[in-house]
Every structure is written in C-alpha cells, then in structure tokens.
C-alpha positions in Angstrom: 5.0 47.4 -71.2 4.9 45.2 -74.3 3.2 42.2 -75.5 -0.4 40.7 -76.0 -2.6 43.8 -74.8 -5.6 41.0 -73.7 -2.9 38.9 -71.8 -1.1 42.2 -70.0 -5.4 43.5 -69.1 -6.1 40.0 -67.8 -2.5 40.0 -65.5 -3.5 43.4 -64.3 -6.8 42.3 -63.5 -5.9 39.3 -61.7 -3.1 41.6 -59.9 -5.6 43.3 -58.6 -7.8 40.8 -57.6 -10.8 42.2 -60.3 -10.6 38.5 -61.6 -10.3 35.0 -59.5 -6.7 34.1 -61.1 -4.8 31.6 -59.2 -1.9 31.1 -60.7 -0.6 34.3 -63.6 2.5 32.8 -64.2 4.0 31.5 -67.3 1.0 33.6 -69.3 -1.2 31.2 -68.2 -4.3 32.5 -66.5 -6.8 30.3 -64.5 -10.1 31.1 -64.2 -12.6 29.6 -61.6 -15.8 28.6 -63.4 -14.5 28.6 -66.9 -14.8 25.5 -68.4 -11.8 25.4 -70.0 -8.1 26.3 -69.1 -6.8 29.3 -71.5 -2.9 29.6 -72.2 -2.9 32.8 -74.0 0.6 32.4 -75.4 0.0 29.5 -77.6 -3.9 30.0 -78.2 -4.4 26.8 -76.5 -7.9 25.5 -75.5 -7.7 22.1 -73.0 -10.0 20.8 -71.2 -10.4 20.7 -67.7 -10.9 16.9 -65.8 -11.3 16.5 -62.0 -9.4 13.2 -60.3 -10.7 12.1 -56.9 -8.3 9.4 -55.1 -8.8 7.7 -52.0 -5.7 6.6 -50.3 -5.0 3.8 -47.9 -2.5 2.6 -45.7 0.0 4.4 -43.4 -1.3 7.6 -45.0 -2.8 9.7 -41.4 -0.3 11.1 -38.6 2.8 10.6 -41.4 2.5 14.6 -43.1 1.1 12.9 -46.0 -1.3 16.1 -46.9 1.4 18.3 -46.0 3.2 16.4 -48.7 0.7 16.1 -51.2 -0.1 19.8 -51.0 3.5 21.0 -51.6 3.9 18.9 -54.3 0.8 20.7 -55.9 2.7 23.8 -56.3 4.7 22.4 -58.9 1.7 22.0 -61.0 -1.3 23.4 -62.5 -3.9 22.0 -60.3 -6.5 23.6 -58.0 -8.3 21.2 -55.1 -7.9 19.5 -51.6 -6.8 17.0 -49.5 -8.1 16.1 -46.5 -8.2 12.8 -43.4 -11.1 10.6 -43.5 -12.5 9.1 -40.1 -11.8 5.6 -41.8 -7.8 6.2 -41.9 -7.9 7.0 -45.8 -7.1 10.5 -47.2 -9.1 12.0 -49.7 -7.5 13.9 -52.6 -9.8 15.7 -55.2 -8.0 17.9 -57.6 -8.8 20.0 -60.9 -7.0 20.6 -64.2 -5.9 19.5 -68.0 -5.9 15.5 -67.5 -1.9 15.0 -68.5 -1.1 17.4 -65.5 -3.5 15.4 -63.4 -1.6 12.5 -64.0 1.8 13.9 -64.1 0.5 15.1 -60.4 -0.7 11.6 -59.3 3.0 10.5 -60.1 4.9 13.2 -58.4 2.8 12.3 -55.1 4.5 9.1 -55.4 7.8 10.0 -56.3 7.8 12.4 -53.3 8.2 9.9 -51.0 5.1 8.8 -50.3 5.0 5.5 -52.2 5.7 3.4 -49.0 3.3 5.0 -47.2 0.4 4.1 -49.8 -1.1 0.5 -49.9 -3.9 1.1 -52.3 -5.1 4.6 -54.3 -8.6 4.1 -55.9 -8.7 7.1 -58.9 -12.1 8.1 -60.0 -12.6 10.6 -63.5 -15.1 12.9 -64.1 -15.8 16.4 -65.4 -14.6 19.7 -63.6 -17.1 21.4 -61.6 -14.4 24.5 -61.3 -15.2 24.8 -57.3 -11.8 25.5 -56.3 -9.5 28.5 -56.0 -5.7 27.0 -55.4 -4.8 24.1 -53.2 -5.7 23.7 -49.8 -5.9 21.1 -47.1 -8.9 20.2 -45.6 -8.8 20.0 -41.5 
C-alpha cells in the first residue's frame, strides 16, 4: 500500500471507526470538531462556515427534504433539514463556504426552484455538531 503514510493511518482509522470520518473519499478526511477542513493531498487548510436557510412556500408534503438531502451527497457538507410547524423548512448545513454555496444552487437546480417563494440565508461560524446529513422528523 503506497502513498502518504499519515493519509493511509488516518483512512485506516476512520475505516475502522477509531476516528469520526464522514466522508474518506477523494483523500479528504472530515473531522467532527476540527475547526478546519484538512485535504491531505494538496496540504490545504479552509475554513469551515455554517449556512442556515429558512424556506417558504410550497416547500412541506412535496419531498422537498428528501430532495435536499440527496442532493447533499454530491457535496462536502454535514447538517439537517427538517419541517417547521409554520410551513417553512429549515436547512442548517456545515463546510468550506464555496461548497456551501455551490450546495444552495444545486437545491435549486434540483427542481425545487418552483416550489421555493422566499429562502432567508443566515452566515456564521461552524460549531462542527454534525456527523453527515440527515433529515430531521
């Protein structure tokens, strides 16, 4: 097995569940509660934002989460999605901030534009409190 011993210990590690790694792919290796995101590969260092959107209009009872959360697995993003009693959805998601927006595109260009009348997008810092994607019930 050849390569970058730290990246191959770190893949074993996470392989084994030693180390809360969501994603291993690509080299990239995420770690809950690290304040940054590391891509071992190209000795990258970015920094991690979280992006909270409310949704509103036709958005409950259409498989809008179910939407949302498959689109996630094209990305690098960890967070949830859930209904709130007021009709809107909630949507509160981690990661580098270009893949954060590239995310808050692909929901749209899922299908679910028409389905959207308004998305209010708050940013902040990561607080690293999620492990994958998941919808809320």
């Amino acid at each position: 097995m050849g390569g970058n011993p730290l990246k191959m210990s770190l893949l074993r590690l996470a392989a084994y569940g030693f180390i809360p790694a969501s994603r291993t792919d690509g080299g990239r290796i995420f770690l809950p509660g690290i304040t940054f995101l590391w891509h071992i590969g190209a000795g990258q260092v970015v920094n991690r934002k979280r992006m909270q959107i409310f949704y509103s209009g036709s958005v409950q009872g259409v498989g809008f989460r179910y939407a949302v959360k498959s689109v996630a697995t094209g990305f690098e993003v960890a967070g949830t999605v859930r209904n709130l009693p007021d009709g809107r959805v909630e949507l509160v998601v981690e990661g580098a901030k270009s893949e954060l927006e590239s995310f808050r595109q692909a929901i749209r260009d899922a299908g679910l534009e028409h389905f959207i009348r308004d998305e209010s997008v708050q940013w902040g810092e990561a607080e690293h409190g999620f492990r994958g994607f998941e919808i809320i019930r």
